[in-house]
N, C-alpha and C positions, 0 to 999 in steps of 0.2 A: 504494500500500500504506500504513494508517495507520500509527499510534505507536503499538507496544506497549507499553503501562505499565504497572509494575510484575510485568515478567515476563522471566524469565531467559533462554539462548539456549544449545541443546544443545553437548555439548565439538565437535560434526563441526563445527556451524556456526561456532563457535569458530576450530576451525583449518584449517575451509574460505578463511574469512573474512581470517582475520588472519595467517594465514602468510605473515611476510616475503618468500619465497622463491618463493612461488606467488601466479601470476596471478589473480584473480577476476574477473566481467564483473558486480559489483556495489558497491555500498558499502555498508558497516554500519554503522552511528552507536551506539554505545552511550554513555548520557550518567546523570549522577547533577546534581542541586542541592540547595544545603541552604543555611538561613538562616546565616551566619559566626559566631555564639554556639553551636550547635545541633551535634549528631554525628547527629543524626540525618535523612536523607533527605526533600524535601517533596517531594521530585516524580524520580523515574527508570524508564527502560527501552531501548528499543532501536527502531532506524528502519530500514527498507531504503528507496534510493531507487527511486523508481515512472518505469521505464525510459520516457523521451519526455515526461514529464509534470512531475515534480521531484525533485529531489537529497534524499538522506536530511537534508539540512545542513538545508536550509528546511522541513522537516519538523518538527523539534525543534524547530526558533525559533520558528517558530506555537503548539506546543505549551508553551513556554518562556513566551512572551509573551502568552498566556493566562491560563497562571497567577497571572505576576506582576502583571495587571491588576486581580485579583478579590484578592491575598494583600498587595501592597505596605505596608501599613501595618504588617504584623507585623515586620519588618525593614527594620533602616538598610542590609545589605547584603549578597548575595547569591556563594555560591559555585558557580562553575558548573564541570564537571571531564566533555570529550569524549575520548570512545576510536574515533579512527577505520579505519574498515580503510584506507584512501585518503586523501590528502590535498587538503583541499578546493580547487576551482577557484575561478580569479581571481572568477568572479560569484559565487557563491556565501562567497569572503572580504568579497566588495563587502557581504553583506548580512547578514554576521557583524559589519561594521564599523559597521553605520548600527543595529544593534540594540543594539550595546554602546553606541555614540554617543548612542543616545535613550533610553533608558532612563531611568526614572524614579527609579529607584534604585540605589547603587554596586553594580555586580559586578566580580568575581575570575573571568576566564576562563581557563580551562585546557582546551587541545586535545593531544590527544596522536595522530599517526598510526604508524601501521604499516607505509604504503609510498609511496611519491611517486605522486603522479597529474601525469602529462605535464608535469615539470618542462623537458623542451626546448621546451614552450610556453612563451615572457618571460613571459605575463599571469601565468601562473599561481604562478610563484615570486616577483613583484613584487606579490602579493595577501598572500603569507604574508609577508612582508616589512615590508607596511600593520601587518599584524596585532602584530606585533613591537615597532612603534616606537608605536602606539597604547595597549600596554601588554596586551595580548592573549598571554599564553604559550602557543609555539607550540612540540615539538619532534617527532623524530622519534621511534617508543617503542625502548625499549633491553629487555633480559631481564625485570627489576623491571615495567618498567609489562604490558607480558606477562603475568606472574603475577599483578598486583594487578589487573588487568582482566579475568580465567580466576578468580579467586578473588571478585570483585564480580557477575559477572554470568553467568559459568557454573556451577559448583557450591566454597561456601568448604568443602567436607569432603574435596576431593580435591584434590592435590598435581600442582601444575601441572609438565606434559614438556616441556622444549621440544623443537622439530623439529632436524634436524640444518643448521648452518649458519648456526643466528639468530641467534649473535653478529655471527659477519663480514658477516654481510647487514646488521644494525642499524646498524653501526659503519661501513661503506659510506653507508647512509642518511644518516645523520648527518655524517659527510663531508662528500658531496655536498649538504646543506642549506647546510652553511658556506661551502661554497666559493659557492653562489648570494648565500648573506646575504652575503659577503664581496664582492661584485662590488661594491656600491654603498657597502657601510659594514664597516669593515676592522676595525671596535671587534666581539673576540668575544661571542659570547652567552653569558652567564655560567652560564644554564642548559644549554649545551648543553658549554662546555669550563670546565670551574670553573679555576683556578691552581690549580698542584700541589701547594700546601700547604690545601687547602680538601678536604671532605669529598667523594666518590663523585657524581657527578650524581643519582644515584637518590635519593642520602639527603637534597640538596635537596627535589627537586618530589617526592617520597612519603613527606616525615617521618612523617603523620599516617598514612601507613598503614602505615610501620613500628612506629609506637610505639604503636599499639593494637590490630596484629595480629600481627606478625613477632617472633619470639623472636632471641635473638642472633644474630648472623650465624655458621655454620658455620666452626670454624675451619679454618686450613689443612689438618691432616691428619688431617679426619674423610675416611673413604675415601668420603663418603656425598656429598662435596662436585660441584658440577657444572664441570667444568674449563671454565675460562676462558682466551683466549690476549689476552698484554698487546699493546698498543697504542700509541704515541706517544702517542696525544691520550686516552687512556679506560683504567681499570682497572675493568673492572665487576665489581663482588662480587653475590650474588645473597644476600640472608638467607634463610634458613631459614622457609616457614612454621610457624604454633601446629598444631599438631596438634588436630584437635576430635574424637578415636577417642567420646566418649561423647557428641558432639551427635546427634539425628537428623538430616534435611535441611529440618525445617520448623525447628528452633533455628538451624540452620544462616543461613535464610534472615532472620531475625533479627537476626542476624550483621550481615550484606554491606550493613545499611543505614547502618550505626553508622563507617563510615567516612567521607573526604574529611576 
């Protein structure tokens, strides 16, 4: 199945796809790049991997490494931002690793999944691990990357649900990534547990798409608010999106590129 480009992905496939909670027999790749001066979009859409033949992961890189063949000279450095349903296999991290490694020019990789793929596999959580210590940000998604990944490339004029259970699932995930990262290297992931006196996880790795789409965070007793239950390790707040009541959905689409 090709690279969709420049083309959005219905809310079922949405939360066929990406629901923490439920199994899928696919992967979705939804990815965005943008020159690091730039808010706006050079290249994004979305990949299914092509059952028996290739992973949605190597999909995108071809498509990625095209690009950047024929564009390199317009930038010094490149920001690259995945939304996975699945988290990529150990071969497939192999060739995430040799494309960031060769590259002609700096990028800023940012992977974000939504559920573990065959973490009782060793390869496969010693791939994401490569990725980590190569400089490759790697996390599980939490509520925030949810919304800002249902607001990027499913429609920005509608107010993303979540399912029931996405917290405890996410926060599970998450978890379980540290306790894997933590088997060989005991130093936490700053992205993944900030210290307690540092800002929300989310407000790290999604400044940029809080602060040119999310209006202030809902305060505690807006009754509008979406309950959250606290955690040891995570206080997740979820901001508020802009309301676009007078965008159509072609202003809309306008919109969703002007992020990362």
């Amino acid at each position: 199945m090709p690279v969709s480009l420049r083309k959005e992905i219905s809310e079922e496939e949405f939360h066929r796809n990406f629901s923490s909670t439920k199994a899928s027999h696919q992967t979705l790749l939804c990815f965005g790049l943008k020159e690091e001066d730039k808010t706006l979009w050079k290249l994004w859409g979305h990949a299914y991997n092509n059952p028996g033949q290739c992973h949605a992961e190597i999909l995108v890189l071809r498509e990625i490494e095209n690009y950047l063949m024929t564009n390199i000279p317009n930038a010094a450095k490149y920001s690259i931002t995945w939304f996975l349903s699945y988290s990529p296999c150990h071969s497939c991290c192999d060739k995430i690793i040799n494309f960031f490694m060769n590259s002609q020019t700096k990028i800023e990789f940012n992977i974000k999944a939504a559920k573990p793929y065959q973490f009782s596999n060793d390869q496969n959580p010693k791939g994401i691990k490569m990725l980590n210590k190569l400089g490759i940000l790697f996390k599980m998604m939490e509520y925030s990357d949810f919304e800002e990944c249902f607001y990027l490339f499913v429609d920005p004029c509608t107010k993303f649900t979540a399912w029931p259970d996405l917290e405890a699932q996410s926060i599970a995930n998450i978890t379980l990534l540290h306790h894997l990262l933590g088997q060989e290297d005991n130093r936490l992931d700053i992205h993944l547990f900030p210290p307690d006196d540092c800002t929300p996880v989310h407000a790290r790795s999604a400044s940029h798409f809080e602060d040119q789409v999310l209006v202030d965070k809902i305060p505690p007793e807006d009754p509008n608010k979406t309950p959250y239950k606290k955690d040891e390790f995570l206080d997740i707040k979820a901001p508020q999106k802009t309301c676009f009541l007078s965008r159509t959905r072609e202003h809309g689409k306008d919109v969703k590129r002007k992020l990362f």
